[in-house]
C-alpha positions as CSV (number, residue, x, y, z in Angstrom):
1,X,-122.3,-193.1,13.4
2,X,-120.9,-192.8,9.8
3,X,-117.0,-192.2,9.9
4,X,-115.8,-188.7,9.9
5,X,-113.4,-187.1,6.7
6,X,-110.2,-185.6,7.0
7,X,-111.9,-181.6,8.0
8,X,-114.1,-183.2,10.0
9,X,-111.7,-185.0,12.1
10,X,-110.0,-181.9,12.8
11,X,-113.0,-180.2,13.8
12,X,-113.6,-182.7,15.9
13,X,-109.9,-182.6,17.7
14,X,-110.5,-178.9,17.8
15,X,-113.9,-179.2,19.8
16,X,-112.8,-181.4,22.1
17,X,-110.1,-180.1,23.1
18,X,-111.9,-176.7,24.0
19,X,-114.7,-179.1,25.4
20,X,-111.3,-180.4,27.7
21,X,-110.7,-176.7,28.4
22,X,-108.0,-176.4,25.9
23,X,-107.6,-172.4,25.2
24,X,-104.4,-172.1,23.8
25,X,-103.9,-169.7,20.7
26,X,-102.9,-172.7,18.5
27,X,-104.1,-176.1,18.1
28,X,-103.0,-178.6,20.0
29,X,-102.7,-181.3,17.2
30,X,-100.8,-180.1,14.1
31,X,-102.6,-180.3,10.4
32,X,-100.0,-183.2,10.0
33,X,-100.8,-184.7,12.5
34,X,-105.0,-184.5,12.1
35,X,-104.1,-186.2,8.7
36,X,-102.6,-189.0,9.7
37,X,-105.1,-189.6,12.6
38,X,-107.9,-189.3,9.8
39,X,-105.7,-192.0,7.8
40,X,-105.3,-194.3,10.3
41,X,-108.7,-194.3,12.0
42,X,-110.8,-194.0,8.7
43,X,-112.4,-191.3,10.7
44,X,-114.2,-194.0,12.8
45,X,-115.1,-191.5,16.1
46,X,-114.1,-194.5,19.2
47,X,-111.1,-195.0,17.3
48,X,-110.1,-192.1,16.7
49,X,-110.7,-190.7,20.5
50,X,-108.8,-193.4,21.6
51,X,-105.9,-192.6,19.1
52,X,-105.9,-188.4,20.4
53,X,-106.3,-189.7,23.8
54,X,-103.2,-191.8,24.4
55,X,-101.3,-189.2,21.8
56,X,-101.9,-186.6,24.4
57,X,-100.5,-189.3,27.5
58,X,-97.7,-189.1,25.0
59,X,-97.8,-185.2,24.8
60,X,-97.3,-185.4,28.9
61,X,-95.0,-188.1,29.1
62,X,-92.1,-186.8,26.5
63,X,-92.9,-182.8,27.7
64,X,-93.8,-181.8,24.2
65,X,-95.9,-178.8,23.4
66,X,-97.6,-180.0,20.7
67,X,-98.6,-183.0,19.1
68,X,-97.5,-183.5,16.1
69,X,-97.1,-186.2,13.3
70,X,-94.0,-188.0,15.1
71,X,-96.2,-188.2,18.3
72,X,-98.9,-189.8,16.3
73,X,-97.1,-192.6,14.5
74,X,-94.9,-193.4,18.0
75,X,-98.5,-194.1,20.0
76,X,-99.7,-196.0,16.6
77,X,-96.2,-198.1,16.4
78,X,-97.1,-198.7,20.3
79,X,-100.6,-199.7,20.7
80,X,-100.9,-201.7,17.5
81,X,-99.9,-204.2,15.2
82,X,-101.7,-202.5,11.9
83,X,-99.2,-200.8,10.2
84,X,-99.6,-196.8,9.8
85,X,-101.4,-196.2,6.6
86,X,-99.1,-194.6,3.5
């Protein structure tokens, strides 16, 4: 599967997540925090489920509501050595 681009990625968050049974009024991952997903995954789809998936054990753990860029960059700073993208 070719990677995904940035829309796409958050298409993809978005149908998921109602897939998951997600039915909240507003997203679950913030535009902010789509983009930097997109950035850091290159919209590769294993990579980026993974990514959303342990952001979302990170949503539970801290009691947050949404997640948002912060959340992304803390679960990227703790699962791996690449550096987030700029």
């Amino acid at each position: 599967m070719n990677p995904l681009d940035e829309e796409e990625v958050g298409e993809m968050i978005d149908f998921r997540m109602r897939q998951a049974g997600y039915s909240g009024m507003n997203p679950l991952f913030t535009g902010d925090a789509c983009r930097l997903v997109w950035r850091y995954t290159r919209g590769y789809p294993r990579k980026l489920a993974l990514l959303c998936h342990n952001c979302l054990e990170n949503l539970v753990m801290f009691d947050k509501k949404t997640v948002d860029e912060g959340v992304v960059r803390r679960v990227i700073e703790e699962q791996e050595c690449d550096p987030v993208p700029e």
